[in-house]
Every structure is written in structure tokens, then in C-alpha cells.
N, C-alpha and C positions, 0 to 999 in steps of 0.2 A: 504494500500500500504506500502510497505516494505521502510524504510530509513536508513541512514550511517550515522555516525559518526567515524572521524579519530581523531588518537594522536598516536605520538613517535609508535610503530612500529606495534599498535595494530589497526583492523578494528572495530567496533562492529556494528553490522548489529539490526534494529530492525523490526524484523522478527512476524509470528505468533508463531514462538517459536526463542524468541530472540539468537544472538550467537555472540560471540566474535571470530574474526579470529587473531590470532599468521602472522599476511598476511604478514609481512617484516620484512629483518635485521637492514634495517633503518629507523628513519622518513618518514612516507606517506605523498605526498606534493600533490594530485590529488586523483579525482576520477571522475568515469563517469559509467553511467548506458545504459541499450541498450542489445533489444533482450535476456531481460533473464538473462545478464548477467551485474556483477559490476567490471568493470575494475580500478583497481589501480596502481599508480605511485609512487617510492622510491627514497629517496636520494642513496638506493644501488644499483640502475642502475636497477632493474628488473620494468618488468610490470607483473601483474599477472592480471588474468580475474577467478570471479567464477562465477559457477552457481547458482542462486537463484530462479530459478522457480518453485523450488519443495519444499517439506518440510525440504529435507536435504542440507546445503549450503560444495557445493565441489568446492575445485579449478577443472578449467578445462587448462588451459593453465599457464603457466610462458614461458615470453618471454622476452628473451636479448638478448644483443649486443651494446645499450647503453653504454658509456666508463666511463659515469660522472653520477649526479643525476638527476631524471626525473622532470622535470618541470611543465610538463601539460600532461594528454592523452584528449581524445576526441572520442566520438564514432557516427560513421554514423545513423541518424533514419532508412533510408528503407534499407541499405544492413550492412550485418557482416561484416563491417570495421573500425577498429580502428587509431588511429592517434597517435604519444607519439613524444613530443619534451622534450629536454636534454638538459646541459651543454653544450655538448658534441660537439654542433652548427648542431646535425643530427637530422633529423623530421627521424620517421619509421612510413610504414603506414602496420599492418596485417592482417592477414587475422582470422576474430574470430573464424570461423569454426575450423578450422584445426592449428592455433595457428603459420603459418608460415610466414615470411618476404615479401610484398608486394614488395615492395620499401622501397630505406633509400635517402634521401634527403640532399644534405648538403648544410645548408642555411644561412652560412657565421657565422660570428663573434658570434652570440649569437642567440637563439631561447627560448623564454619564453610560453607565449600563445598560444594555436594549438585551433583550430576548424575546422570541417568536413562539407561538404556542406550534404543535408539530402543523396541524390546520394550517395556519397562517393567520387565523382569524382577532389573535389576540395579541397586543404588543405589550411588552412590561418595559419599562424605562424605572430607574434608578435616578430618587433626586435627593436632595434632603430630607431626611429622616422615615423612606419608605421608598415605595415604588408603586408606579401609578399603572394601571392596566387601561387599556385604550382599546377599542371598538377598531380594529383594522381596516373594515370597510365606512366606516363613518366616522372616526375621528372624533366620536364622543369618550371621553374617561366612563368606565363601568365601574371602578372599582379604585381605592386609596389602601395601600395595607402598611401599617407603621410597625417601622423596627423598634420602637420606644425611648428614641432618643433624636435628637436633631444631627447627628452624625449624616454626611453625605453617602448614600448609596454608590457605590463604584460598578459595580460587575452584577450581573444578574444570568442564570441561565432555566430551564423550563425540561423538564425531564419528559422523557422519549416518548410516554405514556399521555402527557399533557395535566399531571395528578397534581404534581409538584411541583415550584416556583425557590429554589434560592438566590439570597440575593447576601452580597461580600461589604461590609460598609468598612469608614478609612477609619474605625476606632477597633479595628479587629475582628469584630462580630459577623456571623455567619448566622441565617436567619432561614428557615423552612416554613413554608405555610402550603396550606392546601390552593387549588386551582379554584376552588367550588367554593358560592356565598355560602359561609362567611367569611371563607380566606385565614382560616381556623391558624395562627402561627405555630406548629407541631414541635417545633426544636428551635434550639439560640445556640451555638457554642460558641464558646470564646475558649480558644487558645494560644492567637496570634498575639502579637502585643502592640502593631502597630498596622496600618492599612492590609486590606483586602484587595487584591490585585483584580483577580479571576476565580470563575470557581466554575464547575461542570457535574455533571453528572455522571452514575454510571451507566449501561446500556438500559438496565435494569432499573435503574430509578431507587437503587437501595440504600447507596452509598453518595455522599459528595465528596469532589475535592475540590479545596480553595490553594489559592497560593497569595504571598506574601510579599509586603516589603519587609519583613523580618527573616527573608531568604528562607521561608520553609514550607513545605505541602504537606498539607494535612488531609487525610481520609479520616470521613465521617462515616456513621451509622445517620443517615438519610430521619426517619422515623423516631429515633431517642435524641438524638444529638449525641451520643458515644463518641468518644475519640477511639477510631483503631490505630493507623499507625501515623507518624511523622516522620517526611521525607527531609532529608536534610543532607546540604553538598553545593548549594546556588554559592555562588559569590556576591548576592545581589538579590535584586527582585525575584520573587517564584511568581 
């Protein structure tokens, strides 16, 4: 299976025939995979999507309108939809087939973390002190769920099943809630000591792992909040 690696403006994909992409004018600060394709996010406001499913890697879309630098993208499992949140305080949700503006969302003060329900139908953005769920095709908020503290949201991601919502905030906290009203929060752990990077799930939706600016990855018990084990070996951000 093919993996990424970003820095400063370069992609490098490792490939059966590895390749370097020239993929931005600035900083890549995201990436996400889905249907074939690796979508990437820049401090120069672009998102761009290539193709990877063949032996040759192409761009197929660049898509803007973003005013500021991208923060996070996000891609839907079962349909061609993408997600990109920005400085800018606007989520955009596209379309990856044809590379064009679903909706643009504006989701107040600041938008860091985006996650995509597997549908597509549901956007989670990360802001202060929670994370806001959005109406995909209408651009209405359904739903506010608070981490219970005014700490900024960073990273969010949405489990394979669509059950499960974590979300990474920058005071360490790792936070589980249900998909379903009431948005029930199931688990809190804290065992980072300083910002939440990113966090994901497992295929199974049992387990999370976040990573850190405390240079460590932690696997969770999804359902308790349990610490299983801590990765440790970064020089740096996890």
C-alpha cells in the first residue's frame, strides 16, 4: 500500500515507483486519502487532490477559494467528498469527481479540525471549546458538543462505522462522544501534557490514537477511555 510523507512544500508519495510531488507554494499542513485519491492542504490556501491509483501519480483537481491557510481536509469513505477547513473560519465541502464547490460553511471565529461522517452527509469542524456538526448539504449546524473547557479543538476524526466522533484539543484532552442526539461524550483521556496534534481511529472503531506535541502516540480503549499502550521515539510533534 502506497504512503505520504509531507514537508515545506514538497509531497513524497511512497509509491511502487516512489515520486516526489512539487504539490504547493507553501507549507502542507494536511493530508487525507480516499477513493484513489491523496488530497492535500496548504498554508497557500489551495487544496489539491491526485490521482494514485495507477502507476502514474497526476494531479486531478486544484481547488480554491480559501482566503487564508488550510488547516485540515478530510475525505468521505463511501462517496467522492471532501471536507477543507481554513483560517479563513470557512469549512468547503467538494465535490472529488469533478473538482467543484459543494458548499462553503462559515463557522464562526476559527475552524481547525474537519472530519467527514463515512456518508458524507455530516461535517465536524473543531473550534473552541467543542466541535460543531454541520448539515453537509445545507450548511445548517445540527448539533454543538463541548469538551468542557474553552481549550481550542485541533484534530477531529469520525470512525469507519459513522458511531463515533473524536476530537484532540491543544490542553491535551482526547474526547469521544456518540454520533447520535444526544452526542452522549463516552470517554475524556488525558495523558498528553501539552497539545493534540491528530488523532484517528481504528478500522474497527474500538481503539483511538492521538499524537502529540509532547512527541508521543497514545492508543486508546475507544469506549472506556483506557490507556493501552504509549508510542514513544518522535523527536518532535506525533
Amino acid at each position: 500500500m502506497p504512503s505520504l510523507s509531507v514537508g515545506t512544500h514538497m509531497a513524497t508519495l511512497y509509491h511502487p515507483t516512489a515520486s516526489q510531488l512539487n504539490a504547493h507554494e507553501g507549507g502542507i499542513s494536511c493530508v487525507a486519502w480516499g477513493h484513489g485519491l491523496v488530497v492535500t492542504g496548504s498554508a497557500d490556501e489551495a487544496v489539491h487532490s491526485y490521482d494514485v491509483s495507477g502507476a502514474k501519480i497526476e494531479r486531478r483537481h486544484t481547488l480554491t477559494g480559501h482566503e487564508l491557510g488550510v488547516t485540515a481536509v478530510a475525505v468521505a469513505a463511501d462517496v467522492a467528498v471532501a471536507a477543507s477547513a481554513a483560517l479563513d473560519s470557512r469549512i468547503r465541502v467538494w465535490n472529488l469527481d469533478t473538482g467543484s464547490l459543494n458548499l462553503e460553511i462559515d463557522c464562526g471565529p476559527m475552524s481547525y479540525g474537519v472530519a467527514l461522517s463515512p456518508d458524507g452527509a455530516t461535517v465536524a469542524a473543531g473550534s473552541m471549546g467543542g466541535i460543531s456538526l454541520w448539515d453537509a448539504a445545507s450548511g445548517s449546524k445540527t448539533a454543538s458538543l463541548s469538551i468542557g473547557s474553552d481549550r481550542i479543538v485541533l484534530c477531529a476524526a469520525i470512525s469507519a462505522d459513522g458511531a463515533l466522533l473524536a476530537a484532540g484539543a491543544e490542553d491535551g484532552g482526547v474526547h469521544v462522544f456518540e454520533m447520535e442526539a444526544p452526542y452522549q461524550r463516552v470517554a475524556k483521556m488525558e495523558a498528553h501534557a501539552v497539545a493534540v496534534r491528530c488523532v484517528a481511529f481504528s478500522r474497527d472503531g474500538k481503539t483511538v490514537l492521538s499524537g502529540s506535541e509532547d512527541s508521543r502516540a497514545v492508543l486508546w480503549e475507544a469506549a472506556s477511555g483506557r490507556q493501552l499502550y504509549t508510542l514513544q521515539g518522535h523527536g518532535s510533534w506525533a
